[in-house]
N, C-alpha and C positions, 0 to 999 in steps of 0.2 A: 517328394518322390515316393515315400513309404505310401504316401493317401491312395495315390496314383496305381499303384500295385493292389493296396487293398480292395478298392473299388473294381478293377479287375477279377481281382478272385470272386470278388461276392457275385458280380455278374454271370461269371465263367460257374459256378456252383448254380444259380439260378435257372441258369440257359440248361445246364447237367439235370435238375432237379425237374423243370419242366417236362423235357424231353423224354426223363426213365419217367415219371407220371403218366406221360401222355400213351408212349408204348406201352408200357406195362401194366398198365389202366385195360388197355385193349384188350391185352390176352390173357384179362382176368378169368377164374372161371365164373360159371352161373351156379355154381354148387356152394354154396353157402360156408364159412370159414370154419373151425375147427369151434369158436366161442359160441357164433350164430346158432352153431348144429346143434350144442349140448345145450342154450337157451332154447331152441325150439323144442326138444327132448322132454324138456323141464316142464313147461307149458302143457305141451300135449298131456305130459304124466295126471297134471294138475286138475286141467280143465274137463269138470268131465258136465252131464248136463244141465241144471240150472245156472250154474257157475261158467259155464262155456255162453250161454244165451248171455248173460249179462257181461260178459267181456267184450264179446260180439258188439251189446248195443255202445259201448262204452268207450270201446277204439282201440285201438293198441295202444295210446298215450302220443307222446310227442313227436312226431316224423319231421326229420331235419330240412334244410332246403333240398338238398340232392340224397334223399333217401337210397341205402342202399346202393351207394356209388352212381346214381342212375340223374343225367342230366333230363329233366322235366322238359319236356314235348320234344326232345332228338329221339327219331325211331331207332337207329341203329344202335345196338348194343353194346359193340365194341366201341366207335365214337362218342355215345352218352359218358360212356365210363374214364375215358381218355380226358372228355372237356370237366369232368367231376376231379379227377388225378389233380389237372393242372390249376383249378380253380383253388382246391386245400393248397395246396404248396403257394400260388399265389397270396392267399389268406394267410398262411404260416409265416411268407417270408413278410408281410406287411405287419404284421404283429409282432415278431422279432426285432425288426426296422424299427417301427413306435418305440419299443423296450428301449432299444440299445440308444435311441435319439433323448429320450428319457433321461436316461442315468446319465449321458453323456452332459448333456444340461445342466443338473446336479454337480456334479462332479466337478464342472466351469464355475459353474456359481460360488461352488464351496472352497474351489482354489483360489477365487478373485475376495473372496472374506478373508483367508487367512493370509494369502499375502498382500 
C-alpha cells in the first residue's frame, strides 16, 4: 500500500510540475532575466572593436538544444517556451528516476550481502 501512495504522489507532483512548466513557460517574458541582463552588460562593456570582430567570427560558444527557453522550428513564442518548460521537468524528473533507481539497487544489493 505505501508503493501505491508513493507512485501517486510522484505522478500527481509530475502532472503539477508539467502543467506550472507549460503555463508559466507561456507567459514568460521576452526581456531577458536579471543574470542574462548583467551578462550582456558585461560583454557589451568588453567588447569593443577588434575584439567584438573576433567574437563575432567565433560564436557565442555553446547553444543548448532549446536555446534560450525557445523550442527549435515552433513559431509561436509562448508555445516554443511552454514545450521547452515541459521538456526540462521531463529531463529533470527522468534523471532523478535514473538516481533514485540507482541507489535503490545498491542499497538491495548491500542488504542481500549483509544479511
Amino acid at each position: 500500500m505505501h508503493k501505491d501512495r508513493t507512485a501517486v504522489a510522484l505522478v500527481g507532483f509530475a502532472v503539477v510540475a508539467l502543467v506550472a512548466a507549460g503555463v508559466v513557460s507561456y507567459f514568460a517574458s521576452k526581456k531577458p532575466d536579471g543574470l542574462e541582463y548583467s551578462l550582456q552588460g558585461a560583454k557589451q562593456e568588453k567588447a569593443t572593436g577588434a575584439q567584438a570582430e573576433a567574437q563575432g567570427e567565433q560564436g557565442a560558444g555553446y547553444k543548448g538544444p532549446m536555446p534560450d527557453y525557445a523550442t527549435p522550428g515552433v513559431k509561436r513564442r509562448g508555445l516554443s517556451g511552454g514545450i521547452a518548460g515541459a521538456a526540462g521537468i521531463v529531463i529533470t524528473f527522468g534523471v532523478l528516476a535514473g538516481i533514485g533507481l540507482v541507489l535503490r539497487s545498491r542499497r538491495g544489493r548491500k542488504a542481500k550481502a549483509d544479511g
